[in-house]
Every structure is written in structure tokens, then in C-alpha cells.
Short mmCIF file of the C-alpha atoms (twelve columns), coordinates in Angstrom:
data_MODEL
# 
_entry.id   MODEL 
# 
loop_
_atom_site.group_PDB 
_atom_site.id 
_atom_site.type_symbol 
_atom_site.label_atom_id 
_atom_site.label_alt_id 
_atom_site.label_comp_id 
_atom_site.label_asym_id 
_atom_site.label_seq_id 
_atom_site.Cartn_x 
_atom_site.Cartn_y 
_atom_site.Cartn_z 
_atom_site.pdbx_PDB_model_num 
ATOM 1   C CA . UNK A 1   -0.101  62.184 -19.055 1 
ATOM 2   C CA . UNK A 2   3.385   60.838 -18.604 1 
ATOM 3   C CA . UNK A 3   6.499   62.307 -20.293 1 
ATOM 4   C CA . UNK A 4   8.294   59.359 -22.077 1 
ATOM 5   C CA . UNK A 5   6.939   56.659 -23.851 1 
ATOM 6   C CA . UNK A 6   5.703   54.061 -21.823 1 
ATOM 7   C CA . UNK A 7   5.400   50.954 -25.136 1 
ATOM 8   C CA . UNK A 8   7.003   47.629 -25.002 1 
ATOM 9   C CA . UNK A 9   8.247   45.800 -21.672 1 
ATOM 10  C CA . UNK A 10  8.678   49.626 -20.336 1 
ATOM 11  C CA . UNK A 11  4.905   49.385 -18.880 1 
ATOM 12  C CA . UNK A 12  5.931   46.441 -16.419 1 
ATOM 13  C CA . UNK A 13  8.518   49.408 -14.939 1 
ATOM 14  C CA . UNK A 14  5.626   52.170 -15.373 1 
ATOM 15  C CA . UNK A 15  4.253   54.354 -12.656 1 
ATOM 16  C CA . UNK A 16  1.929   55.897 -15.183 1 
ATOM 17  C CA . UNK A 17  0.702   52.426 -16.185 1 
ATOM 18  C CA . UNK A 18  0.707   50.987 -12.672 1 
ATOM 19  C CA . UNK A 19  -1.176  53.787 -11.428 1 
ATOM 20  C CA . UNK A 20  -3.994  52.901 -14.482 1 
ATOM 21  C CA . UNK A 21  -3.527  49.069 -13.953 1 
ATOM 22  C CA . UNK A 22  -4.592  49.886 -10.199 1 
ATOM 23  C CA . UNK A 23  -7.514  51.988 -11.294 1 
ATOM 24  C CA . UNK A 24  -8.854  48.671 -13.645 1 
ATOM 25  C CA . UNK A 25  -8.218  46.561 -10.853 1 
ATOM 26  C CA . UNK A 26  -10.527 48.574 -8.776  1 
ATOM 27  C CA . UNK A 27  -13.484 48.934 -11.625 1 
ATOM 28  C CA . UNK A 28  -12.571 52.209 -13.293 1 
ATOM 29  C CA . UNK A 29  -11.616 52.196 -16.520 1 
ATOM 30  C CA . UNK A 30  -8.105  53.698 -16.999 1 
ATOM 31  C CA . UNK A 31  -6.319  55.235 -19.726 1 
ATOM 32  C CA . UNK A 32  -2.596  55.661 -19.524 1 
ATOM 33  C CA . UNK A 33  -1.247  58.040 -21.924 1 
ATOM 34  C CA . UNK A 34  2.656   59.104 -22.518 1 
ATOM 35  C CA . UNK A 35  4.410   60.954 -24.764 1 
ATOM 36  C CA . UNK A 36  7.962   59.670 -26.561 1 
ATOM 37  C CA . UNK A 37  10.123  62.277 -26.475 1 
ATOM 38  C CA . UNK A 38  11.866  63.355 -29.536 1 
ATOM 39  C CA . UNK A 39  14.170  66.489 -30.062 1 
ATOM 40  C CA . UNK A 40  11.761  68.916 -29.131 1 
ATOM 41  C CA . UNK A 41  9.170   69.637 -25.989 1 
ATOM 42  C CA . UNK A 42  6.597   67.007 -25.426 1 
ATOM 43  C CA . UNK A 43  3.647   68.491 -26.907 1 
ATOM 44  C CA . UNK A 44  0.801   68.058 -24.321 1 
ATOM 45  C CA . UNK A 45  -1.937  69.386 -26.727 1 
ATOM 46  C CA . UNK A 46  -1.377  66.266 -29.053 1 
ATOM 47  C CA . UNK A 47  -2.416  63.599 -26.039 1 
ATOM 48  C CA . UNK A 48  -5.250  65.634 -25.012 1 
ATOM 49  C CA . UNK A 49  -8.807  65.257 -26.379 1 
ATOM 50  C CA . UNK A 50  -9.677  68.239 -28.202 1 
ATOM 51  C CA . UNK A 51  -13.046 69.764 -30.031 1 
ATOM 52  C CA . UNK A 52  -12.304 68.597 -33.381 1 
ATOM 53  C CA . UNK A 53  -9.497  66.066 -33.173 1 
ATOM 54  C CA . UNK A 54  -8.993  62.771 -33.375 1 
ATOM 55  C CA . UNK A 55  -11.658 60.396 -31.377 1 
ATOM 56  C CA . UNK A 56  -10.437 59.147 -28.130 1 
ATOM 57  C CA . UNK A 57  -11.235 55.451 -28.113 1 
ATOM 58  C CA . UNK A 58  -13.767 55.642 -26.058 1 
ATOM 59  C CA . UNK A 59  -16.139 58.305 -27.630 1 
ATOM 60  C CA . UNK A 60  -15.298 55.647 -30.667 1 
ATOM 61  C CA . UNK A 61  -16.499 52.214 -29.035 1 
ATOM 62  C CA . UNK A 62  -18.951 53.802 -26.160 1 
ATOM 63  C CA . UNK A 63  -17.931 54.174 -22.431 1 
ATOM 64  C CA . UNK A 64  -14.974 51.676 -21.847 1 
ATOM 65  C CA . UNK A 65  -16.021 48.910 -19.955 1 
ATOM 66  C CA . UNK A 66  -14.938 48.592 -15.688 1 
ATOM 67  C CA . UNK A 67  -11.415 46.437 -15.862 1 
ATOM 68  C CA . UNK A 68  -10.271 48.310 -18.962 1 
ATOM 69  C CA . UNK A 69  -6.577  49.831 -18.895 1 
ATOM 70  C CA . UNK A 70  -5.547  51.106 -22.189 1 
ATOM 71  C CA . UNK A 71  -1.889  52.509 -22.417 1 
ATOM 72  C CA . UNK A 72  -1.465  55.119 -25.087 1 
ATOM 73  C CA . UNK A 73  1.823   56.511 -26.482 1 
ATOM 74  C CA . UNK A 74  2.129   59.437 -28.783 1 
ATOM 75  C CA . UNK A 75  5.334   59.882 -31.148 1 
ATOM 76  C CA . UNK A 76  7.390   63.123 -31.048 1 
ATOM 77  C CA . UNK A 77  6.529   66.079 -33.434 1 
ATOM 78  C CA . UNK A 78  8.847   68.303 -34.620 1 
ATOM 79  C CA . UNK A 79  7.544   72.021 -34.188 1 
ATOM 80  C CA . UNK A 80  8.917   72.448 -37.410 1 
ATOM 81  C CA . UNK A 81  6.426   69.943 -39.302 1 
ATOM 82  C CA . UNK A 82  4.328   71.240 -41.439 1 
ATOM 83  C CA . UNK A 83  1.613   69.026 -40.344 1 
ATOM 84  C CA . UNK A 84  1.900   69.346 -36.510 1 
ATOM 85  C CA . UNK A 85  -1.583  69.560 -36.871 1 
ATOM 86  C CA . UNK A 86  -2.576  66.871 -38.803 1 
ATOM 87  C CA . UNK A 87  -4.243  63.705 -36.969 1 
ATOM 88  C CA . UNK A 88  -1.227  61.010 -36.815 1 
ATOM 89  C CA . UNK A 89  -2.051  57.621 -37.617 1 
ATOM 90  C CA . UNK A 90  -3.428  55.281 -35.120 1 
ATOM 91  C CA . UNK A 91  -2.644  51.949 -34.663 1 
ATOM 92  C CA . UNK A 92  -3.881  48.577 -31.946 1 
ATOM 93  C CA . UNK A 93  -0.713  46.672 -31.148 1 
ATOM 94  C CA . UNK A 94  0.394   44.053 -28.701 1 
ATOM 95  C CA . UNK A 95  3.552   45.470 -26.664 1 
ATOM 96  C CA . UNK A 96  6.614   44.737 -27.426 1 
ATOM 97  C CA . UNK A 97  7.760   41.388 -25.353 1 
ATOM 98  C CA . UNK A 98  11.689  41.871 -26.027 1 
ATOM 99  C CA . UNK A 99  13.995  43.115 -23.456 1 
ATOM 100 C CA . UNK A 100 15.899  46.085 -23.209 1 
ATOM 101 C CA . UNK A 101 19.456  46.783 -24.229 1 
ATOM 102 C CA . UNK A 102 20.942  47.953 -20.643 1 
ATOM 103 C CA . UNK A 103 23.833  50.449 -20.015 1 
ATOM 104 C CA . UNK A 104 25.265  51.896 -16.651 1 
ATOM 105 C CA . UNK A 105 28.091  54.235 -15.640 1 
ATOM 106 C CA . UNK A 106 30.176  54.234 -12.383 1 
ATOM 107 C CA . UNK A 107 29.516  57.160 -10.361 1 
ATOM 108 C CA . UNK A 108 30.333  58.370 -6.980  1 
ATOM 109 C CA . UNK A 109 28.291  60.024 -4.906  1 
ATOM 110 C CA . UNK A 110 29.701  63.543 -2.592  1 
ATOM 111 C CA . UNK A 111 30.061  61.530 0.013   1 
ATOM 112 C CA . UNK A 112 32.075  59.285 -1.752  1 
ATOM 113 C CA . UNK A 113 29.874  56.149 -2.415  1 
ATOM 114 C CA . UNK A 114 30.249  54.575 -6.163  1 
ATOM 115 C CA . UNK A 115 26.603  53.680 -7.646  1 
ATOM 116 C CA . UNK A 116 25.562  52.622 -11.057 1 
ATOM 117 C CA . UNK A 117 23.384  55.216 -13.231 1 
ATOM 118 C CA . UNK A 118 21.566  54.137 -16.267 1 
ATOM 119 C CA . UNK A 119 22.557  56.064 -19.517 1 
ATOM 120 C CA . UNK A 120 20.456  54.707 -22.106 1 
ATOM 121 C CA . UNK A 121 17.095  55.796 -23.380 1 
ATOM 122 C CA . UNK A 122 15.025  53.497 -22.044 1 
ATOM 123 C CA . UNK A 123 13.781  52.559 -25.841 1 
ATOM 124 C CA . UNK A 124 16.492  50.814 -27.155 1 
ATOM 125 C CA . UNK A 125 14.963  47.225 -27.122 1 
ATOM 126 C CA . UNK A 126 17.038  43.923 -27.966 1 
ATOM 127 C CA . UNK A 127 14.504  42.931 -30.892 1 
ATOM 128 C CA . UNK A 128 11.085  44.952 -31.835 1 
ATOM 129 C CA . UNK A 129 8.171   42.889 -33.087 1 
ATOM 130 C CA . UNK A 130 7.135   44.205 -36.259 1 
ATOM 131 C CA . UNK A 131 3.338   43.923 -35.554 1 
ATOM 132 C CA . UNK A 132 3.695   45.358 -31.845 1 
ATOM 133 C CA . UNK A 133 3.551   48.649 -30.415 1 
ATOM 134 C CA . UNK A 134 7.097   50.103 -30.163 1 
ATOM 135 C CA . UNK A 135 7.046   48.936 -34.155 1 
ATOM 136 C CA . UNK A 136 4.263   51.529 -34.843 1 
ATOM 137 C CA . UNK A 137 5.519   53.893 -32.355 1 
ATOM 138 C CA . UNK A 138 8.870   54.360 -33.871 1 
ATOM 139 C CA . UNK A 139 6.857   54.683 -37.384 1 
ATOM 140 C CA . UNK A 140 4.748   57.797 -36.217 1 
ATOM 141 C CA . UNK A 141 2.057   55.995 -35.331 1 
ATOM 142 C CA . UNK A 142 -0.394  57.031 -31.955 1 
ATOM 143 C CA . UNK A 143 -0.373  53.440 -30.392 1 
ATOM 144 C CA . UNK A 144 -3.066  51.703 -28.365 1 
ATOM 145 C CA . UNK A 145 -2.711  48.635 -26.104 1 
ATOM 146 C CA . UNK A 146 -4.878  47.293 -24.090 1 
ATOM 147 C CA . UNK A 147 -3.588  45.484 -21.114 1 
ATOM 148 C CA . UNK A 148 -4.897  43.370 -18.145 1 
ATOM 149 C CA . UNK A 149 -3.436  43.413 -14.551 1 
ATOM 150 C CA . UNK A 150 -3.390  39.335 -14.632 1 
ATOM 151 C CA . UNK A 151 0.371   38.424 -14.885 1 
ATOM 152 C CA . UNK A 152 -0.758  34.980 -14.042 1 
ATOM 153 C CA . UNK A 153 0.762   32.328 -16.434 1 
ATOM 154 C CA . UNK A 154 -2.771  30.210 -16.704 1 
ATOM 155 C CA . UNK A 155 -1.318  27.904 -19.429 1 
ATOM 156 C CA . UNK A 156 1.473   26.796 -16.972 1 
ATOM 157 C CA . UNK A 157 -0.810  26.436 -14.015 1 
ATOM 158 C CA . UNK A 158 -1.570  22.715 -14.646 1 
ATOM 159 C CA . UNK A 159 2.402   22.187 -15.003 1 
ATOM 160 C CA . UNK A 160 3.382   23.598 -11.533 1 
ATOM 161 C CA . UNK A 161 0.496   22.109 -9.641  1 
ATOM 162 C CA . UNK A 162 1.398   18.557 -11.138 1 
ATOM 163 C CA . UNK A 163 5.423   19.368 -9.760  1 
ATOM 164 C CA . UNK A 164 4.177   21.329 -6.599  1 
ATOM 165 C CA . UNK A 165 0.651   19.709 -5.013  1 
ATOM 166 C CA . UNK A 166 1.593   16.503 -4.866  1 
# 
């Protein structure tokens, strides 16, 4: 269980992802599952399946299937919020396909060497797709997307081949 919200065009940068992508790839099914952090601590207990809470998808559907990689991300509670314990909503959305709004400072190292560190959030996106997951993510909502570990383009493949294998 990953500490940050791994929704949108984050999972391509994803360790916690890649490491479930891998796992698919190999047969097992995977679930990633990451936690956007608000003001307060991550709370753990939320991501994990408990006696009583809410289903995990697979005790819903039956085993998951080998190849399966689900990526899961879980909004911040408050630990003020009066229904911390209350089952959020859940909702199946596509990621988020827009890019990310990028910002950098200048540094310098001790040793005197100037490099470039990134000082956004990491969830400030250029555009969010109101049917996708950093949509319902940002609304409350426990997201699920499946992915696949294909990156191929197979619409395109008859394009290149025409231009390429000639």
C-alpha cells in the first residue's frame, strides 16, 4: 500500500503500479492500492480489507483472473469526520489521460552543483476527465481501474508497418 495517490497518468511513473503490472505480467493477479494524501496521516486501516467493511473487488466478482492489475486509490479522511467510519463511495473509472502541470526550483547541492527539484503535488493535472478516475478521486470517491501492461498502440500498427516494412 503506497502513500500518495497513484490515479491518472501518475501510474505510468508508479513503482507501486509497476511492481503490480509486473506481477500480471507474470500470471498473478495484482492489486495496487495508494492512498491520496490530504491534511492529515494516511489512514492505512481504510485500504485494508477488514471483517465487516467494504468488499474488496475480488471477494465481489470471485478470485481475479491471472493478468489482472487493478490500481486502487483511496481519498484522504479527515480524523475529524464524523463518518471516518463510514464505507466511502466506490467508483470504476478509466485514468485520467491528461498531463501534468510541472514545476521545478533551482537548487544547489553542498558541493555546489545546481539541480532542478519538483515542487508540485504530483496531482495537479492540465485537464481531468469528468468520467475518469482522478474525477472521482477528488470527489471522495474509492477508485478502481483496471489496467493492462500492453502499451502497444494496435490501432496504429497497420500505419507504421505500411511506412516502415516496405
Amino acid at each position: 500500500m503506497n502513500a500518495g495517490a497513484n490515479c491518472g497518468i501518475n501510474v505510468i511513473y508508479s513503482g507501486t503500479v509497476a511492481a503490480a503490472l509486473e506481477a500480471a505480467f507474470l500470471g498473478v493477479p495484482s492489486i495496487a492500492v495508494s492512498l491520496m494524501i490530504g491534511s492529515g496521516e494516511p489512514d492505512y486501516a481504510c485500504g485494508a480489507p477488514t471483517p465487516g467493511g467494504r468488499s474488496t473487488p475480488s471477494s465481489r466478482t470471485g478470485a481475479l483472473e491471472p493478468h489482472t492489475c487493478l490500481s486502487i486509490n483511496i481519498p484522504p479522511r479527515e480524523t475529524s469526520d464524523p463518518s471516518r467510519h463510514e464505507p466511502l463511495p466506490l467508483a470504476v473509472r478509466p485514468m485520467n489521460t491528461h498531463g501534468l502541470q510541472d514545476g521545478y526550483e533551482r537548487r544547489v547541492s553542498p558541493g555546489g552543483e545546481v539541480y532542478y527539484w519538483a515542487n508540485r503535488s504530483g496531482l495537479e493535472f492540465r485537464q481531468t476527465d469528468p468520467d475518469s478516475d482522478v474525477h472521482a478521486l477528488f470527489d471522495g470517491s474509492i477508485t478502481v481501474t483496471p489496467l493492462k501492461y500492453d502499451l502497444t498502440e494496435h490501432d496504429h500498427l497497420h500505419l507504421w508497418r505500411g511506412e516502415l516494412e516496405r
